[in-house]
C-alpha positions in Angstrom: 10.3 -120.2 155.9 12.9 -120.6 152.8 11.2 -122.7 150.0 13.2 -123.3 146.9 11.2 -123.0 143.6 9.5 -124.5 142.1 7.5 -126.0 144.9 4.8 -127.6 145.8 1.7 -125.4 145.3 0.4 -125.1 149.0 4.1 -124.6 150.8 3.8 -121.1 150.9 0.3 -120.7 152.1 1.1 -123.4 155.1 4.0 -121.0 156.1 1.1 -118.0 156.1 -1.2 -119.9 157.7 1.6 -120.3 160.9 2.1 -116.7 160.5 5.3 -117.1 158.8 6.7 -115.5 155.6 7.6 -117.7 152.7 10.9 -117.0 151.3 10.8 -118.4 147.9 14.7 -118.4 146.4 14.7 -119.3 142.5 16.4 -122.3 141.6 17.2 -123.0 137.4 16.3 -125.7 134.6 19.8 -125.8 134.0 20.9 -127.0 137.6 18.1 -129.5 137.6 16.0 -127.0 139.8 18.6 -128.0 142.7 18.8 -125.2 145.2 22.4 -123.2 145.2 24.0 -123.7 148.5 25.6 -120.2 147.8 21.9 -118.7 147.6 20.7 -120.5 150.7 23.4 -118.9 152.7 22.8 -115.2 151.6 19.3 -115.5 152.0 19.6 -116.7 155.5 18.4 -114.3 158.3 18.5 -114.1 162.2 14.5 -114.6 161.2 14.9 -117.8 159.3 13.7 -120.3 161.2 12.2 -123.2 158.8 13.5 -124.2 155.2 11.8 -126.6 153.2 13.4 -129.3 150.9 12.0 -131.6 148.6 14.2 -134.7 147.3 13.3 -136.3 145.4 11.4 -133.3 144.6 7.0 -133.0 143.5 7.2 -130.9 140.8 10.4 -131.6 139.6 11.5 -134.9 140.1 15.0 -133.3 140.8 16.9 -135.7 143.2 19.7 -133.8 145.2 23.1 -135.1 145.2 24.6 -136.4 148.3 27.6 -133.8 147.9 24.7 -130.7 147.7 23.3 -131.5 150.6 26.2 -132.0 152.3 26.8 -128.5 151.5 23.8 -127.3 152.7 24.0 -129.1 156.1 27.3 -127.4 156.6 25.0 -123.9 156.1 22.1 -125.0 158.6 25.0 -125.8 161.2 25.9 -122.1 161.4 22.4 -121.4 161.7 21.3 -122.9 165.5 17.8 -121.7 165.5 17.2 -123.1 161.5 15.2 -126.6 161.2 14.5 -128.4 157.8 11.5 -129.7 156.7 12.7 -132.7 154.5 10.2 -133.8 152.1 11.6 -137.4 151.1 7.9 -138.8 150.4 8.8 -139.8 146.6 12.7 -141.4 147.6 11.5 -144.5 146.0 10.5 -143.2 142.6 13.9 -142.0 141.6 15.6 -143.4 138.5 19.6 -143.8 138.0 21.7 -143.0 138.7 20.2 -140.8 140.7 20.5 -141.9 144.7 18.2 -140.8 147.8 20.3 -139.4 150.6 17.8 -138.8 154.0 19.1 -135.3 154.6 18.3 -136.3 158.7 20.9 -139.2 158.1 24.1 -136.8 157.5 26.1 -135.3 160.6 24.4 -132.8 163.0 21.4 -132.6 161.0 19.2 -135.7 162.7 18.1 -133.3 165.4 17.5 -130.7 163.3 15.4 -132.3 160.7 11.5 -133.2 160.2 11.3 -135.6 157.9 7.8 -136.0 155.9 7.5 -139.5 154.4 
């Protein structure tokens, strides 16, 4: 299970609990704590099976772009066995001009996403 950081405290002990490991890739103040595409793709394995995003994000209240997650669809297409777990419970506390993209709504990626809301 990949899991950008930071995160929500109990993400990584929910991937333990269904005997998973947590793969927890850094993300930095200075990019708003939005997860680098370019990470997300090298830290991909034939093992990865689950990665978790949050937008508009609890902790950070970091709201990915459309353009970034575009990105990162274009990664989980090359990946067939790779579902994400879109955390979208907060897209209604977002300020601009900040925008909430469901990442389930862009191409290829309805079938591949769970969508908590």
């Amino acid at each position: 299970v990949i899991n950008p950081a930071p995160y929500w405290v109990s993400c990584p002990e929910m991937a333990r609990l269904a005997d998973a490991t947590p793969v927890i890739l850094p993300t930095l103040i200075s990019e708003n704590f939005i997860l680098d595409p370019k990470l997300l793709e090298s830290k991909i394995t034939e093992k990865s099976r689950l990665l978790i995003l949050s937008s508009p994000s609890n902790p950070t209240g970091s709201v990915y772009p459309k353009h970034i997650l575009e990105e990162i669809a274009k990664i989980i297409e090359k990946h067939p066995r790779l579902l994400v777990l879109s955390d979208e419970a907060y897209e209604h506390i977002i300020y601009a001009p900040a925008t909430h993209t469901c990442f389930a709504s862009l191409p290829g990626m309805r079938e591949r996403t769970l969508t908590i809301n």
